[in-house]
C-alpha positions as CSV (number, residue, x, y, z in Angstrom):
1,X,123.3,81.0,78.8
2,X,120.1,82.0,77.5
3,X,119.9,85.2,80.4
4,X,117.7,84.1,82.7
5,X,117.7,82.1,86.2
6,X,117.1,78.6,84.0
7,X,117.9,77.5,80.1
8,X,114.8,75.2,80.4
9,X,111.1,77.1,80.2
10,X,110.3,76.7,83.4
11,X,107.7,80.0,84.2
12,X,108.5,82.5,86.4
13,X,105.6,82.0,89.3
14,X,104.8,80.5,92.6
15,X,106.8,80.8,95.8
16,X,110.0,81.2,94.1
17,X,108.2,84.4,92.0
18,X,106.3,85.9,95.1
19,X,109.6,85.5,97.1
20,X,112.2,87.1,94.6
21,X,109.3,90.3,94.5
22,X,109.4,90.6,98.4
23,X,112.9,90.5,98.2
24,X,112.8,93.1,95.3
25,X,110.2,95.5,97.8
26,X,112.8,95.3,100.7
27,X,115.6,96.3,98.7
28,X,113.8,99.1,96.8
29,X,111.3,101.2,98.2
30,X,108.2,101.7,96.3
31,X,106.1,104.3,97.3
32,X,102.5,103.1,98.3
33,X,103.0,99.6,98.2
34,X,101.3,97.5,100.7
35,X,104.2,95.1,101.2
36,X,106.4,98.0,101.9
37,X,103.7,99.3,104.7
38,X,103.6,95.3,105.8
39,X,107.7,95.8,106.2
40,X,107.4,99.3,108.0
41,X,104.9,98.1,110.3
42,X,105.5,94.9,112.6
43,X,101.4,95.4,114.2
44,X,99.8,95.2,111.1
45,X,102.0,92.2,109.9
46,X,101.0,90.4,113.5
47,X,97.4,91.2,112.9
48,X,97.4,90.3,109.4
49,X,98.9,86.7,110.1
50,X,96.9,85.9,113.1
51,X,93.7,87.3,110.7
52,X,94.8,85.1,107.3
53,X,95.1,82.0,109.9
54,X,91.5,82.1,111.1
55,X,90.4,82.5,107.8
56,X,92.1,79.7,106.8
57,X,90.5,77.5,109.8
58,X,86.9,79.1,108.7
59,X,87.5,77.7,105.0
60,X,85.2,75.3,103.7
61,X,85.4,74.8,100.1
62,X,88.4,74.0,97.8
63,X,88.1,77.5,96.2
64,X,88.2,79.0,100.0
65,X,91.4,76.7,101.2
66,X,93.4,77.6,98.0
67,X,92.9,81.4,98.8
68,X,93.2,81.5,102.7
69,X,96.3,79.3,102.4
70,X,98.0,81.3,99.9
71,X,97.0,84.9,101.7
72,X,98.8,82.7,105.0
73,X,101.6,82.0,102.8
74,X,102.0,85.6,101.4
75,X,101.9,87.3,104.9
76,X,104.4,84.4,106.9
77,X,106.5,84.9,103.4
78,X,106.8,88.6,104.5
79,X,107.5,88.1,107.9
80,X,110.7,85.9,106.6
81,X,112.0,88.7,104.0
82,X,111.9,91.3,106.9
83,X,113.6,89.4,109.3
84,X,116.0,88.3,106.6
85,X,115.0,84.4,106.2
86,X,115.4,83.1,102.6
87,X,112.6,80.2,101.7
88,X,115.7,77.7,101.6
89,X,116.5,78.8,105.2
90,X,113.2,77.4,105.5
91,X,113.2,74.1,104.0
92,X,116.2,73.4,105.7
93,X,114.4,73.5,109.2
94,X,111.7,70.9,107.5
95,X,114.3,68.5,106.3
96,X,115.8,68.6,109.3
97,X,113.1,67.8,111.5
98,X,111.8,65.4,108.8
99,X,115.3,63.7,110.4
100,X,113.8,63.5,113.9
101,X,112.9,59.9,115.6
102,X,111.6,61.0,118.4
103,X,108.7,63.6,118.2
104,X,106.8,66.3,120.4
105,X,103.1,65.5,120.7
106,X,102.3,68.2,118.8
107,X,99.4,69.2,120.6
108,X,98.0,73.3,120.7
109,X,99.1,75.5,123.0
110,X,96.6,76.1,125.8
111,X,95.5,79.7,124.6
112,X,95.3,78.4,121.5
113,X,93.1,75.3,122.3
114,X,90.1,74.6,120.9
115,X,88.0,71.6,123.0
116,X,85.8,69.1,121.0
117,X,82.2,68.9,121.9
118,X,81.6,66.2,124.7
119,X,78.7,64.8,126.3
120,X,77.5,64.3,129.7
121,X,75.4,61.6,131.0
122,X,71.6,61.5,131.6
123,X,70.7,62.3,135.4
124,X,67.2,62.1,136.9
125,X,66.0,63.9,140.2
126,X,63.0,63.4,141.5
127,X,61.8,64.9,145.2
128,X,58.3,63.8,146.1
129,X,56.2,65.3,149.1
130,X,53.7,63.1,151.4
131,X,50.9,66.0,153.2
132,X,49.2,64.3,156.3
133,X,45.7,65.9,155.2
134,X,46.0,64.5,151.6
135,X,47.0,61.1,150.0
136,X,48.2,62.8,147.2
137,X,52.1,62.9,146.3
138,X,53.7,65.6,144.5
139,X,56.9,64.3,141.8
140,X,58.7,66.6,140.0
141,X,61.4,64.8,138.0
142,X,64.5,66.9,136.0
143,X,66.6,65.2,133.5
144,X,68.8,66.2,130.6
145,X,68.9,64.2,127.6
146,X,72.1,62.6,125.3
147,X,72.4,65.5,123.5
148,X,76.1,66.4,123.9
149,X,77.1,69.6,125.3
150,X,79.4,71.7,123.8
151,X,82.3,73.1,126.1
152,X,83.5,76.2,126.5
153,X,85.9,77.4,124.0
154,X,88.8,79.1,124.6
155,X,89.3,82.8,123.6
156,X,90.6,83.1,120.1
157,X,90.9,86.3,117.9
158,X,88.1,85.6,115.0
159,X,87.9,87.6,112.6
160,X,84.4,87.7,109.6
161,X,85.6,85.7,106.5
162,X,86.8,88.2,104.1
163,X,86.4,87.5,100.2
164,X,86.4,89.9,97.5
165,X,82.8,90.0,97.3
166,X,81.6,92.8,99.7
167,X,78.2,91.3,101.7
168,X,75.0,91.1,100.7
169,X,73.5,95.1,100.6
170,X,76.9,96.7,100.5
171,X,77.3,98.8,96.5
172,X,79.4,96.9,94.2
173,X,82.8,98.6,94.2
174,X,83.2,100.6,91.3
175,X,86.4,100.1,89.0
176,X,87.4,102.0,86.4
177,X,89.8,100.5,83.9
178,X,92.1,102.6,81.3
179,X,91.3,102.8,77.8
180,X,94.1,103.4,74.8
181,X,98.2,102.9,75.8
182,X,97.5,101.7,79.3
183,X,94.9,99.3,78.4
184,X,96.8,96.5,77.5
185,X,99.4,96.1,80.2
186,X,97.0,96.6,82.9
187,X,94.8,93.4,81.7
188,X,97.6,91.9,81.5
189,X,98.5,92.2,84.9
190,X,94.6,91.4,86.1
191,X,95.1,88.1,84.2
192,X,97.9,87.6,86.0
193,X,96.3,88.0,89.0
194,X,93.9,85.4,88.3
195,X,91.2,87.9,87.8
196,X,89.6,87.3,84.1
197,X,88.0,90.1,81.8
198,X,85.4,89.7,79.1
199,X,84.9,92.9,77.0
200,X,82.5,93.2,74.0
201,X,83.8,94.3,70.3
202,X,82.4,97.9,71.1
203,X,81.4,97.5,74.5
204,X,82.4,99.8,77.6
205,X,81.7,98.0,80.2
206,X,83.3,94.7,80.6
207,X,82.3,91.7,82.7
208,X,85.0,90.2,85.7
209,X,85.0,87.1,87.6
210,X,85.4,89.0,90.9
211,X,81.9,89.4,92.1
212,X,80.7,92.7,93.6
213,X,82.9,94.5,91.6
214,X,81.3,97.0,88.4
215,X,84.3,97.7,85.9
216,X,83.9,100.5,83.4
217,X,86.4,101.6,80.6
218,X,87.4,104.9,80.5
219,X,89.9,107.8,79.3
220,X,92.6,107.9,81.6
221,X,92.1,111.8,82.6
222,X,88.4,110.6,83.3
223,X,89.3,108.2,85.4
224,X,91.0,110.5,87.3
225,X,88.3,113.1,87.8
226,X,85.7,110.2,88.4
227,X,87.5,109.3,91.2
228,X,88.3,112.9,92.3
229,X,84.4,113.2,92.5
230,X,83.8,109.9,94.4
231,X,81.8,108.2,91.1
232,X,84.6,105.7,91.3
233,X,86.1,103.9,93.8
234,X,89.0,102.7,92.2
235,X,90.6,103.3,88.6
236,X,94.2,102.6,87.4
237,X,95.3,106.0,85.8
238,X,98.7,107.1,85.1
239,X,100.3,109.3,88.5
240,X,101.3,112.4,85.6
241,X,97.7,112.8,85.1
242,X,96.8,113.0,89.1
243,X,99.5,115.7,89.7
244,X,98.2,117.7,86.1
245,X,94.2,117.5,87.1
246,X,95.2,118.2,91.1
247,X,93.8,115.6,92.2
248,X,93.0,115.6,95.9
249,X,90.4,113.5,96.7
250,X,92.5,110.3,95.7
251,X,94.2,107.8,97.5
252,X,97.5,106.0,95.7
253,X,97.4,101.7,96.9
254,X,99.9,100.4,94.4
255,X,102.5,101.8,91.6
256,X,102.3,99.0,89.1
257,X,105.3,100.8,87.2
258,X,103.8,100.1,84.1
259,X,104.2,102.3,81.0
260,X,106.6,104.3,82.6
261,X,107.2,107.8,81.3
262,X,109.3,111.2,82.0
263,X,107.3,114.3,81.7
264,X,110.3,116.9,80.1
265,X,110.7,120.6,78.8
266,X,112.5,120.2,75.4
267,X,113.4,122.8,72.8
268,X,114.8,123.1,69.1
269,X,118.6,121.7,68.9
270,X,119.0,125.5,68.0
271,X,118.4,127.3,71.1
272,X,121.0,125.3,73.0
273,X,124.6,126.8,73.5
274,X,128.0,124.7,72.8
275,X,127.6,123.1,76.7
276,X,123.9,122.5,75.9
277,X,122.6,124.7,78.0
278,X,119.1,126.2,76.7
279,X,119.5,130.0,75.7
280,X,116.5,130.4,73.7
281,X,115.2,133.5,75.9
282,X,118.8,135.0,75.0
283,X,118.6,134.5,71.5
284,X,115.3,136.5,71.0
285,X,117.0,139.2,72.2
286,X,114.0,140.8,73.7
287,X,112.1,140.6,70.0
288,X,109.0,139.1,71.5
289,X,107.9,136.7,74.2
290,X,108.9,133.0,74.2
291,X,106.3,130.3,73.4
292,X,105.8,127.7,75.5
293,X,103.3,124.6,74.1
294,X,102.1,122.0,76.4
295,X,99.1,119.9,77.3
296,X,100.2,119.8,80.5
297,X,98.8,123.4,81.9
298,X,99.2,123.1,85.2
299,X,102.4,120.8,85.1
300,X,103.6,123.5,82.6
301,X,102.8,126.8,84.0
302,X,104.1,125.9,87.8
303,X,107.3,124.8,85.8
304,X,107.7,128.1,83.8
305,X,107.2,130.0,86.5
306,X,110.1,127.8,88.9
307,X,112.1,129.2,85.4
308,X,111.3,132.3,85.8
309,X,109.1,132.8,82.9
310,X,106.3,135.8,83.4
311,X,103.4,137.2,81.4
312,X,106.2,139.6,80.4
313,X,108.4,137.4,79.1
314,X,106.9,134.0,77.6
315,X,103.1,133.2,76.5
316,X,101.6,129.7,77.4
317,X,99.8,127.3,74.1
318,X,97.5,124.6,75.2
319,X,98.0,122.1,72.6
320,X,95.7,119.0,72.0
321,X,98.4,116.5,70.5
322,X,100.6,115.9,68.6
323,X,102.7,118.8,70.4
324,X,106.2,117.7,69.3
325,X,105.3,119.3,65.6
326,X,104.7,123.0,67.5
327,X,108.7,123.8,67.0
328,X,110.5,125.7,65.9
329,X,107.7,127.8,64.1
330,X,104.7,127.7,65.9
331,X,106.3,127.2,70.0
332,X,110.1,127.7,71.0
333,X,109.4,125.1,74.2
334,X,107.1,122.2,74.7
335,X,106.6,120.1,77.7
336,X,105.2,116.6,76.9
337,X,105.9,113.0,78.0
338,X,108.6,110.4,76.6
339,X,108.5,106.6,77.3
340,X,112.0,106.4,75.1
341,X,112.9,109.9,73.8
342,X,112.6,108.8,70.4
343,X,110.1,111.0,69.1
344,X,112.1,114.0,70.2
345,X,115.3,113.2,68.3
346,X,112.7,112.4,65.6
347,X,111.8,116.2,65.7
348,X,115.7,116.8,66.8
349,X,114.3,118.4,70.0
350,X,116.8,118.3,73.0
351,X,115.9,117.8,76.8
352,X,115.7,121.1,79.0
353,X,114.6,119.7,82.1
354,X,112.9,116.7,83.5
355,X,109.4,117.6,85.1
356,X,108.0,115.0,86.3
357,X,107.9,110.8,86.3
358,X,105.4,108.8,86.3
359,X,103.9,105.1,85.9
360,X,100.3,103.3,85.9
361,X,99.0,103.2,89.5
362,X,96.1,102.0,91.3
363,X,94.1,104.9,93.1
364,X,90.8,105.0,95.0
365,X,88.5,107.8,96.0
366,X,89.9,108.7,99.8
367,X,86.9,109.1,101.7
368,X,86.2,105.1,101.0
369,X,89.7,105.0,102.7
370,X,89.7,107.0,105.3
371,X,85.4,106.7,106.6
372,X,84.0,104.7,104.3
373,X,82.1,101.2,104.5
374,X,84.7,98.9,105.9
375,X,83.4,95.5,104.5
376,X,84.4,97.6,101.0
377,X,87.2,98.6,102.2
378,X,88.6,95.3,103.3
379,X,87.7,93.9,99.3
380,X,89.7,96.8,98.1
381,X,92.6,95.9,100.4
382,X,92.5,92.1,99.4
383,X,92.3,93.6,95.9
384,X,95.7,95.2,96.0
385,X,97.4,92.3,97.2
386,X,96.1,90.1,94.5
């Protein structure tokens, strides 16, 4: 009664939490998400699981059991959702064999085993040699002490322990973090994560409990340029900004679908006909060329000319904010973004077309990727599916 899945306030988190997202991922595909890449390919899932449960077996401290076991759970959790196991499916086998008087012994499969040291027992050899011309004997004595012996152990697939924090004389990875509209949502969903953020009153470069990593706050558009250039290896930017800078050198991991917002074309209430259809090139009647304001240049100009607006008929304004004030006397069209479409009723500007969608995503530079240091790599990787 109170819309949600329970009235008492019980948080939404845990297995139930990670299980209803999988679920959510299967249903609807989300480009570059790693659990959509763990669905598509069944390799990498086998790999991953056999990897996680190594680590898990390498762990030592309580910190180090707590993460292998939940990157085991997270992977075996995605194996379920593909195959179209619900968690209860799951607990149903346990209470079921929880039923069970008589038991297997349990023990490991042979290419799985893994023999305990044993010890073999002290022998001594000794070969002596009489010569005729001498009274002299010769002993030489071998023996092998109670130290035990290790046996052979079986082959297993081991992989290096993988943490967030890249070894010792690998660079820090460097993150850049968005300032201004994105800035608060993407903490947010670092804290979350478990990963904590301390920033100063005026400061630019906060600290974060992920060793190795270097965070830096930045403009959004910088951001995307830094990483462009390689002077970041990761930044959350928004993916309107990748498509308007051309971006190339960039790599999308995740589509946090925060702040989402529709880049659009809208004009004057004025220049639409009675089926709202945008005539504004009509209704100059030739008297001079339409003006088109954006901060969007490149977004704007490849969209003008899929319109079929020229040098001879409409002129391009690059404006630097607050562009929704440009109609009706200063531009005739404006292309800018809209989280809610608010602002342009405000201004009682109507929708032409839609140009473009986009949300906050997580990018990296795509030579770190693709050929870069691997044990970096791998933090990125473990990263993204925090």
């Amino acid at each position: 009664h109170l819309n949600r899945r329970s009235c008492f306030e019980c948080p939404d988190k845990g297995i139930g939490h990670l299980m209803r997202t999988l679920e959510a991922r299967k249903q609807n595909v989300v480009p570059g998400s790693y659990t959509q890449r763990l669905f598509n390919d069944p390799a990498l899932l086998a790999s991953k699981i056999i990897e996680e449960a190594h680590e898990l077996v390498e762990a030592k401290t309580h910190e180090e059991v707590a993460n292998e076991a939940a990157d085991v759970l997270y992977f075996a959790l995605v194996a379920c959702v593909k195959a179209g196991v619900s968690f209860s499916d799951v607990e149903k086998v346990l209470d079921q064999r929880s039923l069970r008087v008589s038991r297997r012994p349990g023990n490991a499969k042979p290419a799985y085993t893994v023999p305990t040291p044993s010890s073999t027992p002290a022998t001594t050899t000794t070969t002596a040699t009489a010569s005729s011309s001498s009274s002299s004997t010769t002993s030489t004595s071998t023996s092998t002490s109670n130290t035990p012996t290790p046996a052979p152990v079986a082959p297993v697939i081991v992989s290096p322990r993988r943490t967030l924090e890249p070894a010792a004389g690998h660079a820090p990875i460097r993150l850049g973090l968005p300032k201004g509209h994105m800035e608060k949502n993407i903490f947010k969903l670092l804290a979350d994560s478990g990963i904590d953020l301390k920033v100063s009153a005026r400061g630019y470069r906060p600290t974060i409990s992920i060793p190795g990593f270097e965070v830096k706050l930045l403009k959004p558009q910088n951001i995307v340029e830094m990483l462009n250039l390689g002077s970041r290896d990761l930044g959350f930017t928004g993916s309107d900004l990748i498509a308007e800078l051309g971006a190339t050198d960039v790599t999308m991991l995740l589509d946090t679908h925060h702040d989402p917002i529709k880049v659009v074309a809208a004009a004057p209430d004025h220049l639409f006909d009675k089926d709202d259809v945008f005539v504004g090139l009509e209704k100059l009647h030739g008297s001079r060329k339409l003006v088109v304001a954006s901060e969007y240049t490149h977004l704007t100009k490849a969209w003008m000319q899929k319109r079929g607006y020229t040098q001879d008929n409409a002129h391009y304004v690059h404006s630097r904010g607050a562009t929704e004030v440009f109609p009706p006397e200063d531009a005739d069209i404006i292309v800018d973004n809209s989280a809610t479409g608010s602002t342009l009723s405000a201004n009682r500007l109507k929708i032409i077309d839609e140009i473009f969608v986009s949300s906050t995503c997580l990018y990296a530079h795509s030579h770190l990727m693709e050929e870069g240091d691997p044990v970096r790599k791998q933090a990125i990787e473990k990263f993204v599916t925090l």
